[in-house]
C-alpha positions as CSV (number, residue, x, y, z in Angstrom):
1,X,15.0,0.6,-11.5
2,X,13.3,3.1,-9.4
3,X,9.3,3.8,-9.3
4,X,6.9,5.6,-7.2
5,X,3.8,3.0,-5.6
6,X,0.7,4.9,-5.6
7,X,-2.0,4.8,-2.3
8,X,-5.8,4.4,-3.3
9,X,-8.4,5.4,-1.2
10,X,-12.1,3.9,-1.9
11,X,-14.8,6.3,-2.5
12,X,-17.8,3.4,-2.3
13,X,-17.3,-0.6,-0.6
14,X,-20.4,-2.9,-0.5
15,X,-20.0,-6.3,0.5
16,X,-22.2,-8.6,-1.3
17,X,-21.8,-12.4,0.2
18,X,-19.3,-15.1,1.5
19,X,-17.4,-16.7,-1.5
20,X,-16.6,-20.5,-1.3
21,X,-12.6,-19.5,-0.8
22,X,-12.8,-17.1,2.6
23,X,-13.2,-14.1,0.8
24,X,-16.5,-11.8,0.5
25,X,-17.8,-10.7,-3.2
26,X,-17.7,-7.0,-3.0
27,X,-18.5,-3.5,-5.6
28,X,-15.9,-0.8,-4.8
29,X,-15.0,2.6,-6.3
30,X,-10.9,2.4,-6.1
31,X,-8.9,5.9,-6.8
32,X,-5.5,6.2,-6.6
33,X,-4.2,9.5,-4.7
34,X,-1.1,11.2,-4.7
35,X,0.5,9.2,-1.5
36,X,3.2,6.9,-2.5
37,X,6.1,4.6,-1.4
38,X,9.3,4.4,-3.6
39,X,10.6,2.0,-4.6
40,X,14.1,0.7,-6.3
41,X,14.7,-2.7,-7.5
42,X,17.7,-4.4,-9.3
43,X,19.3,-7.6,-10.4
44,X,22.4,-8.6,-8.8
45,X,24.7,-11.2,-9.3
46,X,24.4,-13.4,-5.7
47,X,21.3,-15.0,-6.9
48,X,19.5,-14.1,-3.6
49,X,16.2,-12.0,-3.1
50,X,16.7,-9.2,-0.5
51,X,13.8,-7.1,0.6
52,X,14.8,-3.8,2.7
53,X,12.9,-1.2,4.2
54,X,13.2,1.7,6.9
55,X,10.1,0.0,7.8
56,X,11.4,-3.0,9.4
57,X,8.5,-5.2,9.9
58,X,8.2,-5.4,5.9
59,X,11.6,-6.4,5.4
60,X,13.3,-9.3,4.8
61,X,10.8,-12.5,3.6
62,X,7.8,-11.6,5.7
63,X,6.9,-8.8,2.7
64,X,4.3,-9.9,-0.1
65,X,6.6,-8.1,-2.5
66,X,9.5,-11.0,-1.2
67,X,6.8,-13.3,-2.6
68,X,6.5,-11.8,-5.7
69,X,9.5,-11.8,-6.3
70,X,10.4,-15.5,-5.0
71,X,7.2,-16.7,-7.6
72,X,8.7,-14.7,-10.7
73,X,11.9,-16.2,-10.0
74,X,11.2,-19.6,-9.2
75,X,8.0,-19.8,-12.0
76,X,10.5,-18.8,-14.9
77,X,13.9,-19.9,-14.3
78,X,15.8,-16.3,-13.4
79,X,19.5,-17.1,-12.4
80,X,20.3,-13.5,-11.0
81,X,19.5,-12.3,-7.7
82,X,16.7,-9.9,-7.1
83,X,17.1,-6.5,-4.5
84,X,13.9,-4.4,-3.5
85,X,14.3,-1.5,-1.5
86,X,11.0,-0.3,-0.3
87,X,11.1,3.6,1.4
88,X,7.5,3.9,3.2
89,X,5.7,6.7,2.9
90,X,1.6,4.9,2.7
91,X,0.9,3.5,6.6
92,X,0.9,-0.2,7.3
93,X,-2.9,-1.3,7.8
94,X,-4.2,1.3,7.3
95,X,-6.7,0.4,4.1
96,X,-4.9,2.7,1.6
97,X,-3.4,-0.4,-0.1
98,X,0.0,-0.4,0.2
99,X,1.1,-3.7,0.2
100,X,-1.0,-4.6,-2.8
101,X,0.5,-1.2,-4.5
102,X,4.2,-2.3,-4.0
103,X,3.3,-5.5,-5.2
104,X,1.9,-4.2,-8.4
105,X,5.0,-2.3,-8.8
106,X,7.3,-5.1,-8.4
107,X,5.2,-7.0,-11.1
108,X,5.8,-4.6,-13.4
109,X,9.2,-3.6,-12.6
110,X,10.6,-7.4,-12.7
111,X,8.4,-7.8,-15.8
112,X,10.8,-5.7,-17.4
113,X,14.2,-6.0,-16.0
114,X,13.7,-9.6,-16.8
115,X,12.9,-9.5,-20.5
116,X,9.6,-11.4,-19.4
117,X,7.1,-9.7,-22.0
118,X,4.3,-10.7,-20.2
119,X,0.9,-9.7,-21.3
120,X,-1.7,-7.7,-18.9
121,X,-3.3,-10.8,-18.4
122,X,-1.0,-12.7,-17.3
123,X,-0.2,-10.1,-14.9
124,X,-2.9,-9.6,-13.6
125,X,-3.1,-13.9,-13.3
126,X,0.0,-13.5,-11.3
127,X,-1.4,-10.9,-9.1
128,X,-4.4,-12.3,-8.3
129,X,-2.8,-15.2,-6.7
130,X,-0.8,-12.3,-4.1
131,X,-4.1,-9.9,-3.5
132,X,-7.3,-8.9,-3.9
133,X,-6.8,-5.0,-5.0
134,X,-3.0,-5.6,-6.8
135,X,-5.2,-5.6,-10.5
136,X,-6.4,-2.2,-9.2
137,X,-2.8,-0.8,-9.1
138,X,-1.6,-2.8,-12.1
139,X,-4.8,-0.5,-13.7
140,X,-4.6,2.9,-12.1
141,X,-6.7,5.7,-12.0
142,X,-10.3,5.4,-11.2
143,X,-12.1,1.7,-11.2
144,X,-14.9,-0.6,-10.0
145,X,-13.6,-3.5,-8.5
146,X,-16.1,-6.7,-8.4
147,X,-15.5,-10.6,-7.2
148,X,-13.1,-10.0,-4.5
149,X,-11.6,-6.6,-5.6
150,X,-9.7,-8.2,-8.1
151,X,-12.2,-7.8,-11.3
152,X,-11.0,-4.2,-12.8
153,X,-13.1,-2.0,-14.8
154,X,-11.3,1.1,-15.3
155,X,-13.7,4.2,-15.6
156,X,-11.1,7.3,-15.9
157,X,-7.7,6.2,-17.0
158,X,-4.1,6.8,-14.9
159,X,-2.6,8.3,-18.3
160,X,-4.5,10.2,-21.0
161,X,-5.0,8.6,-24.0
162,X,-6.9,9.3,-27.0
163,X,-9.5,6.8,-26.3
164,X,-9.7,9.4,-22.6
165,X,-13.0,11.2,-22.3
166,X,-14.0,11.2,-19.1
167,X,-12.0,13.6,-16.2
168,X,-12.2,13.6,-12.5
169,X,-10.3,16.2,-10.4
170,X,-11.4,15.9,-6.4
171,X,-9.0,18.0,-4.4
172,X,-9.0,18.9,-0.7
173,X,-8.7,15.5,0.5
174,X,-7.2,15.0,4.3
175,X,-6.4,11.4,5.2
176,X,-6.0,10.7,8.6
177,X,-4.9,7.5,11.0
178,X,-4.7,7.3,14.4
179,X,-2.2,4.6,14.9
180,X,-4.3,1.5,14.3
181,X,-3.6,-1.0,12.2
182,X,-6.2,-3.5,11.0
183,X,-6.3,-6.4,8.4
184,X,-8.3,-6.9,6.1
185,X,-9.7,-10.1,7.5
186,X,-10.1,-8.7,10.6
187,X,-12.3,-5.8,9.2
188,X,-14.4,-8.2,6.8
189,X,-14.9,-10.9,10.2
190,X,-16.8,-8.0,11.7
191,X,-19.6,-7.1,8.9
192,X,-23.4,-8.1,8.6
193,X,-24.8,-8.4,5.6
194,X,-28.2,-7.1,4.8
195,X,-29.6,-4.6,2.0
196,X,-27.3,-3.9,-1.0
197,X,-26.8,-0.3,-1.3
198,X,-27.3,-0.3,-5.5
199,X,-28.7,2.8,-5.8
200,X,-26.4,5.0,-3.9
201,X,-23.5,3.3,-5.8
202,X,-25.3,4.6,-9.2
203,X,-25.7,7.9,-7.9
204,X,-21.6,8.1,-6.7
205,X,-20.5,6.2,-10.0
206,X,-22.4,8.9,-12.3
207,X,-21.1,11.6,-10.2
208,X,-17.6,11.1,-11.2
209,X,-18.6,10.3,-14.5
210,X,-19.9,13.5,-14.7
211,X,-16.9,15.0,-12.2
212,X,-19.8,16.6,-9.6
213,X,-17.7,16.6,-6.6
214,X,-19.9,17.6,-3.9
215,X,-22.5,14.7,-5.6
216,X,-19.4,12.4,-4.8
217,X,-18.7,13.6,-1.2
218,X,-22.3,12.8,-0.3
219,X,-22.6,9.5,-1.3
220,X,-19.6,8.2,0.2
221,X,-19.9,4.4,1.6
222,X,-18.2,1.6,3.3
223,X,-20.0,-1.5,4.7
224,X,-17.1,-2.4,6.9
225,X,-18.0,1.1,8.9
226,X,-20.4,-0.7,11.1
227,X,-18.6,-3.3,12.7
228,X,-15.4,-1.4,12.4
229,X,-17.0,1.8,14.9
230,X,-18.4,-0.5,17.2
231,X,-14.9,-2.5,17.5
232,X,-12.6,0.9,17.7
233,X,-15.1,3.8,18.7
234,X,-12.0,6.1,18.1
235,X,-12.4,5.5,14.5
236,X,-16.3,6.5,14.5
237,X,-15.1,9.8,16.3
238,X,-12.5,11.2,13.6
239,X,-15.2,10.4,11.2
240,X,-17.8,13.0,13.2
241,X,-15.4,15.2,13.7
242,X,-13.9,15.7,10.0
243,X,-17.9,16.4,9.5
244,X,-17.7,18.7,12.3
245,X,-14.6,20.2,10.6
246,X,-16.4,21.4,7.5
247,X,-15.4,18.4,5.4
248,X,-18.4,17.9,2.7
249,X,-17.8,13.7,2.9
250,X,-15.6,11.7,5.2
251,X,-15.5,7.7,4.9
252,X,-13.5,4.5,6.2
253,X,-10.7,3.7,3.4
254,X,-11.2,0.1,2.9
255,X,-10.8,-2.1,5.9
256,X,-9.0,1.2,8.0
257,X,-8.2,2.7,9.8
258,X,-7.6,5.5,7.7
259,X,-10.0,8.2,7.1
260,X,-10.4,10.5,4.9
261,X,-12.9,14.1,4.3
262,X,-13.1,15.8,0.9
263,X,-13.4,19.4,2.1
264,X,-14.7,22.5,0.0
265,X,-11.9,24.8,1.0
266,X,-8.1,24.8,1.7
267,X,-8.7,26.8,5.0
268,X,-11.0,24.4,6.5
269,X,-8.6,21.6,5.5
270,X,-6.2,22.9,6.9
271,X,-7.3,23.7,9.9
272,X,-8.4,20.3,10.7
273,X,-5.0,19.0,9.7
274,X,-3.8,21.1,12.2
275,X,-6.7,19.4,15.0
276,X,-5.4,15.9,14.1
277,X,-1.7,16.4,14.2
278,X,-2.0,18.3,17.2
279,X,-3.3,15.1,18.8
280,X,-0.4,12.8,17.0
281,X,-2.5,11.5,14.7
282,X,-1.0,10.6,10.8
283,X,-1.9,13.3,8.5
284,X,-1.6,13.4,4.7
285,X,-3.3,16.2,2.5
286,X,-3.9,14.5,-1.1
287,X,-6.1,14.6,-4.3
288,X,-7.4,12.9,-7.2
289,X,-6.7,14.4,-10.7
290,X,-6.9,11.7,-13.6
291,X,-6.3,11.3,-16.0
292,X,-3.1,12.8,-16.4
293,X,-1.6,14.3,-19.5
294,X,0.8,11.4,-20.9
295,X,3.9,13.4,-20.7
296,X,2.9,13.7,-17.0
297,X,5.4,13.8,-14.1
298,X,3.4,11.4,-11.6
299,X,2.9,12.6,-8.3
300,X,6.1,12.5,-5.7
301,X,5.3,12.1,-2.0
302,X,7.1,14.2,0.6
């Protein structure tokens, strides 16, 4: 079974406090963006669980989807063997979330091939155990995350429904990464905690509510900036010069290094496209549109 496993990028990230289990309670703005991986997954008959990639560091047992896949087979008794082929597209470390993506993916895709019929809930039970931001992608669209991430409250759907009312399309988005990959625990080891920001995530939250795109470009925010800048400078410099570039916003995607500037116009995007790649940096031109009509063909990286 083959399915695409969407990137998010996070529009707002406040860290709150230290939780009693190593993690920090957070508020974020997760939207997914037209970035994915692909991946194909089938039952054989060996009874072994293969994980392959043309990454190579994610494959074989060392891969959170491996351990997906290991739990739902162990925790309910499957006899057949379990292949996952993962073809990367979303960077590793690079706080676009594709780890926690593929997982959500093999969730749902092992769900089914297995006859499981579990419920949402138990999903997303499952998936907390793997990841902070796998309920995000079990969700879709655009969300606040609370606790660690993993609390979901979806505020504009993946897939229209009738229940749909609020829209959000944000185009013009240029990710970009220079080569540095950083875990989350490294990123979250490096922040101070002071003032929450409550009111600027009000003002983001009820500009997409009420899809004012240049409302959400200005209040772009991510706590983990700070200690992030000081620790890779670099990272601090794309940020100034997407800003110099003409880009209305430009943030930190979760814990990095990835960057991203919403930009008014295609020619100013693409002309800092052009700045980036021409210093071999990773470049990826995306957008937000949700939610998407239900007979919608979801996005295909290339």
């Amino acid at each position: 079974m083959f399915q695409n496993s969407y990137a998010k990028i996070n529009l707002f990230l406040d860290v709150l406090s230290c939780r009693y289990d190593n993690y920090h309670n957070i508020i974020t703005l997760f939207s997914e963006i037209n970035l994915c991986d692909q991946i194909n997954t089938y039952l054989t008959e060996d009874g072994k669980i293969t994980v392959l990639s043309d990454v190579s560091k994610i494959s074989g047992n060392r891969n959170i989807v491996f351990k997906i896949a290991e739990f739902i087979k162990n925790k309910y008794g499957i006899k057949q063997g379990i292949s996952i082929t993962i073809k990367k597209r979303i960077p590793l470390g690079a706080g676009l979330g594709g780890g926690s993506s593929n997982a959500a993916v093999c969730l749902r895709i092992l769900n089914q091939l297995c006859e499981l019929e579990l419920s949402e809930e138990k999903l997303r039970d499952i998936g907390t155990k793997f990841g902070s931001d796998i309920n995000f992608f079990l969700t879709g669209g655009i969300a606040i995350g609370r606790n660690k991430g993993d609390s979901i409250e979806q505020i504009v759907p993946k897939i229209a429904d009738k229940k749909s009312t609020l829209k959000i399309k944000l185009e013009n988005i240029l990710l970009v990464n220079p080569g540095i990959e950083i875990s989350s625990h490294e990123a979250y080891s490096l922040v101070k905690l002071n003032k929450v920001n409550k009111n600027k995530f009000e003002r983001i939250l009820n500009a997409v509510k009420s899809n004012d795109l240049k409302e959400v470009a200005s209040n772009l925010y991510n706590k983990l900036e700070d200690g992030l800048f000081k620790k890779y400078p670099l990272l601090k410099t794309i940020k100034n010069q997407l800003l110099e570039f003409s880009a209305s916003g430009a943030l930190l995607s979760g814990s990095g290094a990835t960057l991203f500037g919403i930009f008014e116009n295609r020619e100013d995007l693409v002309y800092a496209k052009e700045r980036f790649s021409n210093k071999g940096y990773w470049t990826f031109i995306t957008r937000c549109e949700y939610p998407l009509p239900s007979n919608a063909n979801l996005y295909i990286a290339r």
